[in-house]
ZAMI-615256 format. One record per residue (C-alpha): z, x, y. Coordinates in steps of 0.25 Angstrom, whole numbers, plus 2048, in hexadecimal, padded with zeros to 3 digits. Example, Ala and Ser with C-alpha at 12.3 -4.5 7.8 and 13.67 -1.06 7.14 Angstrom:
<rs>
81F / 831 / 7EE;
81D / 837 / 7FC;
</rs>
This chain:
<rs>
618 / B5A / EFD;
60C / B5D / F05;
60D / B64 / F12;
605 / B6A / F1C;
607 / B7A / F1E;
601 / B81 / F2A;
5FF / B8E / F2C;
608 / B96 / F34;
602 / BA5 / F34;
5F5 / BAA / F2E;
5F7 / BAE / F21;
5F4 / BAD / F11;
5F4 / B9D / F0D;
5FF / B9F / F02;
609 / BA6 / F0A;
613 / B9D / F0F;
615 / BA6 / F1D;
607 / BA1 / F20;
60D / B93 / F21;
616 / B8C / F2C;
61D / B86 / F21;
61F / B92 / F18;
617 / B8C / F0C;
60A / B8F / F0A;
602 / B81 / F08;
5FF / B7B / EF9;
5F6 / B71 / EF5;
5FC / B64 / EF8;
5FD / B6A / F06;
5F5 / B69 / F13;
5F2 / B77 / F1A;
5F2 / B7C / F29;
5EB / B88 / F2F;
5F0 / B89 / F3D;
5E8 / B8E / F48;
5E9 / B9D / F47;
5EB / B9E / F3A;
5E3 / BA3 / F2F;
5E9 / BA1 / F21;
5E1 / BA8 / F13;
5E0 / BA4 / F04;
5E3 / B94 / F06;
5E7 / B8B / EFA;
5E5 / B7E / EF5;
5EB / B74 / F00;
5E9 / B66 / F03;
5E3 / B65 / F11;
5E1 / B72 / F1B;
5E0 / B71 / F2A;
5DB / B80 / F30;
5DD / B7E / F41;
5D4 / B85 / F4B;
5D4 / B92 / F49;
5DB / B92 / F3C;
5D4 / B9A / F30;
5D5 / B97 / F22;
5CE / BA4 / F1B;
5CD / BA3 / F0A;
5C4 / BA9 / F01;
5CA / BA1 / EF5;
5C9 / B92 / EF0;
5D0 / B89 / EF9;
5D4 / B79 / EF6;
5D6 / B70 / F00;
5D9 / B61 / EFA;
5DB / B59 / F0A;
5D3 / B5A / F16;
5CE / B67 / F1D;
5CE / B69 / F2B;
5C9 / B76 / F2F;
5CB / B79 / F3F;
5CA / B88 / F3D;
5C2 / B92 / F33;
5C3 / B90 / F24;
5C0 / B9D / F1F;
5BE / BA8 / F12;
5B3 / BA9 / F09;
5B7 / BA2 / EFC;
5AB / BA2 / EF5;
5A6 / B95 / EED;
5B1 / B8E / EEE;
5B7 / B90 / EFB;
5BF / B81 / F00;
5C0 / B76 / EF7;
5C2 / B69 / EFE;
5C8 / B5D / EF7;
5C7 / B4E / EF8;
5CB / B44 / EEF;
5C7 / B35 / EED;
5D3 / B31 / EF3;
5D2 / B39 / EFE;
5C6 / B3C / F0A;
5C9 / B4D / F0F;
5C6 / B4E / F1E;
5BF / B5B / F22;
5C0 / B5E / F30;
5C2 / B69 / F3A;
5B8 / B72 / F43;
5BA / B7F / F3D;
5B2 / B89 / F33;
5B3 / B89 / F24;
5AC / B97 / F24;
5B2 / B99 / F15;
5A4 / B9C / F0E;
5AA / B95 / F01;
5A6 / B8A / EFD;
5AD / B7D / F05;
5AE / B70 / EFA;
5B1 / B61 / EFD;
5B5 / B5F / EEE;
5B8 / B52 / EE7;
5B3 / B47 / EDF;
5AF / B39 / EE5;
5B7 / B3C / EF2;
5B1 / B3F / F01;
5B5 / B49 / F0C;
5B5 / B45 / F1B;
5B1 / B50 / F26;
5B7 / B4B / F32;
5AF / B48 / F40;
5B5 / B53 / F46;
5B3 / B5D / F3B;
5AA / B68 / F41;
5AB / B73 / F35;
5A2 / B7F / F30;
59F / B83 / F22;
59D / B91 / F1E;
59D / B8F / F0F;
594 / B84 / F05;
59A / B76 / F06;
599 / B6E / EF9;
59D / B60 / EF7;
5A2 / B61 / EE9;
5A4 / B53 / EE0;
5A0 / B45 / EE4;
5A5 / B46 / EF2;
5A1 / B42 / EFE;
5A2 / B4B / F0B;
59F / B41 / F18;
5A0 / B4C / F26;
5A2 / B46 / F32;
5A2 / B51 / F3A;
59A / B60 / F3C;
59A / B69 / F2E;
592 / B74 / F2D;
58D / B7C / F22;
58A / B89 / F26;
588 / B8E / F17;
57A / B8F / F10;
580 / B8A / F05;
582 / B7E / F0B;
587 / B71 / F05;
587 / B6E / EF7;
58E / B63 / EED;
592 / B63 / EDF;
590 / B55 / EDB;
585 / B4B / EDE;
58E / B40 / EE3;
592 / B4C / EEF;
58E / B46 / EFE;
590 / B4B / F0B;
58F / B43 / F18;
58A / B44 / F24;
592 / B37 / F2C;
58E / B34 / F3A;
591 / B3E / F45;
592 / B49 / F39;
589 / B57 / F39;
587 / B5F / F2E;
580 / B6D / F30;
57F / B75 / F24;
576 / B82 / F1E;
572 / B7F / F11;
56C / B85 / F07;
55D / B84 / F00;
55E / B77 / EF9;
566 / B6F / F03;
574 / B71 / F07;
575 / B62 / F01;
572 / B63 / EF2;
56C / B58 / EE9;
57E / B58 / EE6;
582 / B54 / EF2;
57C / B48 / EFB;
57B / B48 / F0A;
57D / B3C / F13;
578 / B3E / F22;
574 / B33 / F28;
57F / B2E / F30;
57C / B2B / F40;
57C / B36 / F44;
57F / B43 / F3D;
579 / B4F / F39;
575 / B58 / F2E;
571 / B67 / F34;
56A / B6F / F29;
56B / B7E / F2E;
56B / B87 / F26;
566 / B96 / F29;
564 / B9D / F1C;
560 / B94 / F12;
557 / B89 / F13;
55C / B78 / F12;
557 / B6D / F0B;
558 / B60 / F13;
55F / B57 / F0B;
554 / B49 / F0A;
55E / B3F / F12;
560 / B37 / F1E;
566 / B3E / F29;
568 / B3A / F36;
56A / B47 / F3F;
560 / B55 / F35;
561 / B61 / F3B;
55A / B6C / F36;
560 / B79 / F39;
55C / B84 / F2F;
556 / B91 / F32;
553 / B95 / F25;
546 / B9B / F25;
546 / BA6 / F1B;
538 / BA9 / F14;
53E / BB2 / F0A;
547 / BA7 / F05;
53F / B9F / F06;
547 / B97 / F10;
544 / B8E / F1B;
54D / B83 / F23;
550 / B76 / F1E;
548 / B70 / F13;
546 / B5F / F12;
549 / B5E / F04;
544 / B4E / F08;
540 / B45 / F10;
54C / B43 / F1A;
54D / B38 / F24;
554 / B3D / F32;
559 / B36 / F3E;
558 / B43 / F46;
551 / B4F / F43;
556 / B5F / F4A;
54E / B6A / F44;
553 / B77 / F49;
55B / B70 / F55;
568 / B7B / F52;
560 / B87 / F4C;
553 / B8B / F51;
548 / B8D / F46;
54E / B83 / F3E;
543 / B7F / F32;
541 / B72 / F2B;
536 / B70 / F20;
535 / B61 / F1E;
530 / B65 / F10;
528 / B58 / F08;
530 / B50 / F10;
530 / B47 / F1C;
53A / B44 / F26;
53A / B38 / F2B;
543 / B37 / F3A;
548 / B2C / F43;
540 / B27 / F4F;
54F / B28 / F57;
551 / B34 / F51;
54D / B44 / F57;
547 / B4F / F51;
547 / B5C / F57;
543 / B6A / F53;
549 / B76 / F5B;
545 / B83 / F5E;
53D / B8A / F52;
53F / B7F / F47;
536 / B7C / F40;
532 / B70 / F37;
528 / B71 / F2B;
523 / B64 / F26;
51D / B65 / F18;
51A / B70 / F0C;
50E / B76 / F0C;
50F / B76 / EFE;
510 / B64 / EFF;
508 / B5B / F04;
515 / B52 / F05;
51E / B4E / F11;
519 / B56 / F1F;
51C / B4C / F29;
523 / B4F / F36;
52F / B48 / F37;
52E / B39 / F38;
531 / B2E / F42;
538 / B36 / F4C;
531 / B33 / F5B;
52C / B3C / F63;
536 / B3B / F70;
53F / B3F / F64;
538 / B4C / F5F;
53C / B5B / F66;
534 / B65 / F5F;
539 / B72 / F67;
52C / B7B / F6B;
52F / B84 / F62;
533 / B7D / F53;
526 / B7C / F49;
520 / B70 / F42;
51A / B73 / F36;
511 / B6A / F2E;
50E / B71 / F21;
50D / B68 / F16;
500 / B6A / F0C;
4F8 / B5D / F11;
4F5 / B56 / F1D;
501 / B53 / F2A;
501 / B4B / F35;
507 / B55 / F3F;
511 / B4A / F45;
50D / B45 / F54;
51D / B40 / F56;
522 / B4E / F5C;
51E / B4E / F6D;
51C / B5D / F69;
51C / B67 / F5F;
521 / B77 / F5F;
519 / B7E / F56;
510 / B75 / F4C;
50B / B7B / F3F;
502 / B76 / F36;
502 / B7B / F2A;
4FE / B77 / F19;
4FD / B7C / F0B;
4F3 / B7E / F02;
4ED / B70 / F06;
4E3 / B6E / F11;
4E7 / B65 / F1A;
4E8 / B5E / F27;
4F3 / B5E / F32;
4F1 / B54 / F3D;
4F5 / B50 / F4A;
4FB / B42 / F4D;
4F9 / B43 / F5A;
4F6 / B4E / F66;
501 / B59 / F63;
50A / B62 / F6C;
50E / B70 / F67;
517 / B76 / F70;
517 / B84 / F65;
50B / B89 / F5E;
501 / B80 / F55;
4FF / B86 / F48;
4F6 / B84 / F3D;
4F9 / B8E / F31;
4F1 / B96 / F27;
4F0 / B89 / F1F;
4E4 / B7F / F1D;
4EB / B75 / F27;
4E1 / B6E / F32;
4E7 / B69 / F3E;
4E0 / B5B / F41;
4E3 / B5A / F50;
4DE / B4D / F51;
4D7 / B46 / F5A;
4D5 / B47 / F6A;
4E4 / B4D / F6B;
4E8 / B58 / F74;
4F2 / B62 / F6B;
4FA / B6B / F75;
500 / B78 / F6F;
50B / B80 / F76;
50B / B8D / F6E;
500 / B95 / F66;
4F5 / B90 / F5E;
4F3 / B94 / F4F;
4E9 / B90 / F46;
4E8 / B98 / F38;
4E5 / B8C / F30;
4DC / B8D / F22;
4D6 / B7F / F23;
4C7 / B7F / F24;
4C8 / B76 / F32;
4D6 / B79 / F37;
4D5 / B71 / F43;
4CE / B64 / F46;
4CB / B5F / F53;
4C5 / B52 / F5A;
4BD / B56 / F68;
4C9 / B51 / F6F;
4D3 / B59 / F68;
4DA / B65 / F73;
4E2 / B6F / F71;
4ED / B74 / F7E;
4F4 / B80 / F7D;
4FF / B7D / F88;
509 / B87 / F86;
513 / B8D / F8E;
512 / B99 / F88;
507 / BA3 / F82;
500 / B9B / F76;
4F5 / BA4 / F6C;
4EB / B9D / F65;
4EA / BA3 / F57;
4E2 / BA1 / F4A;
4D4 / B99 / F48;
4D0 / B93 / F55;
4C2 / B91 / F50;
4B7 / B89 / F49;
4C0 / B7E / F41;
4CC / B83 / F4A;
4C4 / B84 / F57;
4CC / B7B / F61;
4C7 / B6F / F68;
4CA / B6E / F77;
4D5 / B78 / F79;
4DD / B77 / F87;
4E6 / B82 / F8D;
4F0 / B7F / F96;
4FA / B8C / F92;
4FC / B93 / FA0;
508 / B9B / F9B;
501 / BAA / F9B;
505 / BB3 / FA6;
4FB / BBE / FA2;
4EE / BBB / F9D;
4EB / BC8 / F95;
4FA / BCA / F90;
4FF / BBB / F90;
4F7 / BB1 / F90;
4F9 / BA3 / F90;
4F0 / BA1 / F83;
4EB / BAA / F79;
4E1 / BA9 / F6F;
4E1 / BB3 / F65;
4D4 / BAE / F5D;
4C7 / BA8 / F5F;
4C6 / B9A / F64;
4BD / B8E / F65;
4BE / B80 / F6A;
4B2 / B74 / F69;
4B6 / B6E / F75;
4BE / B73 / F82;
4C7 / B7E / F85;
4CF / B7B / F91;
4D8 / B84 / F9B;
4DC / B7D / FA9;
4E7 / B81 / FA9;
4ED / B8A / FB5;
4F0 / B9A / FB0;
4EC / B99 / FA2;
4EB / BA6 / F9C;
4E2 / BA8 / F8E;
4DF / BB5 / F87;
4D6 / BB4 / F7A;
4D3 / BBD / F6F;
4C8 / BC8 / F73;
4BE / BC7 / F6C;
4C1 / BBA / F67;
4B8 / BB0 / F69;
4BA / BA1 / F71;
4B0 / B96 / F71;
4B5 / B8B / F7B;
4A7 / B84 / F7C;
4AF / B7A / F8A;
4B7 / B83 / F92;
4C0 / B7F / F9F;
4C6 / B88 / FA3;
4CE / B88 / FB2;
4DC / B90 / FB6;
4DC / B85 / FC2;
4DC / B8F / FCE;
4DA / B9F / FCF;
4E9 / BA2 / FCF;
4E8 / B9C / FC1;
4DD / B9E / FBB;
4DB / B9D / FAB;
4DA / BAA / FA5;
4D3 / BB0 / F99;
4D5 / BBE / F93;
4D2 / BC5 / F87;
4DB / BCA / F7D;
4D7 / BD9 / F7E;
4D5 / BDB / F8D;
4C6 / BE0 / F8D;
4BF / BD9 / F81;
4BB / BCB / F82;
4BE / BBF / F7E;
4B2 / BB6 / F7A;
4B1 / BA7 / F7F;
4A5 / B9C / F7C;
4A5 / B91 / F86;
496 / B89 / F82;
49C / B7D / F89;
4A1 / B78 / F98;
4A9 / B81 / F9F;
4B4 / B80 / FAC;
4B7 / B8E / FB0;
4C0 / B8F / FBB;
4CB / B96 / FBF;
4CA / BA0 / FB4;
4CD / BAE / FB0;
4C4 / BB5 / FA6;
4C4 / BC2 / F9F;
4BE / BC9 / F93;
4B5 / BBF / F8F;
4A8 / BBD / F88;
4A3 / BAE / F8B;
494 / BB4 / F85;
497 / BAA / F7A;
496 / B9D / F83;
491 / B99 / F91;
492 / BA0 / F9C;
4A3 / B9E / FA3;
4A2 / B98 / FAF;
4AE / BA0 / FB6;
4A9 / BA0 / FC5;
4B2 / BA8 / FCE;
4AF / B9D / FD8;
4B7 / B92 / FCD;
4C3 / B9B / FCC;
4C1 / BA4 / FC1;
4C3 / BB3 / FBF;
4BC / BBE / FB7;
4C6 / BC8 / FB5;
4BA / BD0 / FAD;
4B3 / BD3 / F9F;
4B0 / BC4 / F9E;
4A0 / BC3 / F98;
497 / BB6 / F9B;
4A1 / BB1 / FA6;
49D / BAD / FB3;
4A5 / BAF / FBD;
49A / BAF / FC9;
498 / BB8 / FD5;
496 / BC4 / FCD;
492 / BCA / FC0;
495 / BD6 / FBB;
48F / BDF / FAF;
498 / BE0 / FA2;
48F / BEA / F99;
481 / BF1 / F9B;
475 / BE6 / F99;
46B / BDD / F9A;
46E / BD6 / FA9;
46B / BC9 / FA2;
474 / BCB / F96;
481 / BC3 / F98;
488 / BD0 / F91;
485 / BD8 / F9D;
48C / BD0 / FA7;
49B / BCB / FA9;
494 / BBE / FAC;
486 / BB9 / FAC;
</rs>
């Protein structure tokens, strides 16, 4: 008859000594490893309990043909097939337990047209591949995880693993899906959730319903031409997490769509980042749809990136974005705004023929840095309305084409985070610059430094630091050589601090001392009142020849 042997000493499985009863266990038998014990080389046996802070260590085959309760570390490295679990038709195995499996062999539910239950207080880890072998169907209600690239797999089409409700599923697949064509995935109990996170290889996303999607991988390996988690469909999620365990997380949504719930969330963490579209397609590219903007967190510091080759809307649903990137093929294209955007990161425009359409009489406000290095013959297209604020809290640089087609509109600076306006400013612009309409600094303590030599044609200037104490401050790049600024339009000057600037290329600054303003020297065609003073040998009417006329 059957009986239950438990281990009484660590020791080899086939000795007897190892055993409270004296007799190793066989087949038909049910098999014990107490607390303390670790027990080597198992057999075939009906059902195996291992207790908290048991270890059952193989490097061989082992069968088990009953349930599996694992409360301790299975252990070994039995190559491909490491621990075969089976079920029967007449009879539904319970795996349970809150232990380890790091055996790195392969860990099977085998059988034909029969299912496995993991209990609701199962919490176990998998070193090895897990693979749903035969018609069977695996329904977890507990928390597995996967920790293998190899993932999960199946040997027959009819294979099915589900997710039931209050179930989690974490695994790190490998290219191609840890779910393959063979074996089906159901996950759309309320609620559960299925955690692709994955560090080395990249993941497809099964195309399903899930109710809780969490994209955890890491992969982002060039060389193997890996990156995160891969849509390998159209998936509809009731939530949405992208990076919310592991920072720079990475989702390519691919050709496809995700379409949310309007009670669902959608968060991206810390350097996630979410690629919508192939810059090779001009299919799929939007951002994921129907979730509500009170139910949105994009963290400062996650990526959006809309890259498919032909036109996007760049989504108004999100209150605010980290960094944005707009981003194309081969095609020329268009990206635009569906309403005034909030970037918290930097705005980018690639080295791509993609033109941002910022649409019309909207105020955009960036938080990081500016880059423009887009191909497209107009890059940027304004209405007279249309404003720029750079309103970070920490230094922002302005890079890339900032003229002609990708001059600015009205461009307001409210960044006040410089503590030093030669080594850290509050802004810098590391190229020329134009805007057709005003450029606007009222802001108390702004600190600006431009490119020397550069050039900067802001025909409607107002500029005003609010009191002495906090004037606005320019300087130059290269302490010394100037900066060159065209102002052809109205001016408010007050409150001010200039230096190394040429102004020869416009009107005449306004800058009394009397408002406010400072010349803290080598500033040509300001006027500062009170005085002038010579700057080079010359005519007394030649503007040149004076620090102001």
């Amino acid at each position: 008859p059957a009986a239950v042997r438990t281990s009484a000493q660590s020791g080899g499985w086939s000795s007897g000594s190892t055993w409270v009863s004296g007799v190793a266990p066989v087949t038909r038998d049910d098999a014990i490893i107490a607390t303390g014990h670790t027990v080597t080389n198992p057999g075939t046996i009906t059902s195996l309990t291992i207790q908290t802070g048991a270890t059952l260590d193989h490097n061989n085959e082992m069968l088990i043909y009953g349930n599996y309760t694992n409360n301790g570390t299975h252990s070994g490295a039995a190559g491909g097939n490491g621990i075969r679990l089976f079920s029967s038709a007449l009879t539904i195995i319970t795996v349970d337990g809150t232990g380890s499996i790091t055996n790195t062999g392969t860990f099977t539910f085998y059988n034909q047209n029969s299912s496995t239950s993991i209990a609701s207080t199962a919490n176990l880890t998998f070193a090895g591949r897990i693979t749903l072998s035969g018609n069977l169907t695996v329904n977890n209600n507990g928390i597995i995880t996967g920790t293998s690239a190899l993932g999960i797999d199946g040997t027959s089409q009819g294979s099915t693993w589900v997710n039931a409700a209050n179930s989690t599923l974490n695994f790190a697949g490998p290219y191609g899906g840890p779910f393959g064509s063979s074996v089906n995935l159901t996950a759309s109990a309320v609620p559960n959730t299925v955690n692709y996170n994955g560090a080395v290889v990249d993941q497809t996303v099964k195309a399903i319903t899930y109710d809780t999607l969490m994209i955890n991988n890491t992969a982002n390996n060039l060389v193997n031409n890996t990156i995160g988690a891969t849509l390998g469909g159209a998936v509809t999620v009731t939530n949405l997490y992208i990076g919310n365990v592991n920072p720079n997380s990475i989702l390519s949504a691919a050709t496809f769509n995700i379409t949310g719930n309007a009670g669902g969330a959608m968060t991206m963490g810390a350097g996630s980042i979410l690629y919508l579209g192939y810059t090779s397609s001009a299919a799929g590219g939007a951002f994921p749809l129907n979730f509500t903007t009170a139910n949105i967190t994009l963290n400062p510091t996650s990526t959006v990136v809309y890259r498919a080759n032909a036109s996007q809307t760049i989504s108004p649903a999100p209150a605010s974005y980290g960094n944005l990137t707009l981003s194309t093929g081969a095609a020329t294209v268009v990206k635009t705004v569906g309403a005034a955007l909030t970037v918290n990161g930097n705005f980018t425009l690639d080295a791509a023929p993609v033109q941002f359409n910022a649409g019309t009489s909207l105020t955009h406000t960036i938080g990081g840095n500016w880059t423009n290095n887009s191909t497209h013959a107009t890059p940027i297209t304004w209405t007279t309305a249309n404003t720029i604020t750079l309103a970070g809290i920490t230094q922002q640089t302005l890079s890339g084409k900032m003229t002609g087609t990708s001059r600015f509109n009205n461009l307001t600076i409210t960044n006040n985070s410089g503590i030093d306006p030669d080594s850290s400013p509050s802004v810098i612009f590391t190229s020329n610059a134009e805007a057709t309409g005003a450029v606007t600094i009222t802001t108390a303590s702004v600190k600006v430094r431009f490119k020397s030599g550069g050039t900067y044609t802001f025909p409607n200037i107002n500029f005003d630091g609010g009191a002495i104490a906090t004037r606005v401050q320019f300087r130059s790049s290269t302490p010394g050589t100037r900066w060159n600024l065209a102002a052809v339009g109205t001016q408010n000057v007050l409150n001010t601090d200039a230096k190394d600037s040429d102004a020869n290329s416009g009107n005449t600054i306004q800058a009394n001392t009397v408002n406010g303003n400072l010349d803290s020297g080598n500033n040509l065609n300001w006027f500062f009142g009170n005085s002038c003073t010579t700057t080079a040998t010359g005519d007394w009417d030649a503007a040149g020849t004076w620090n102001a006329p």
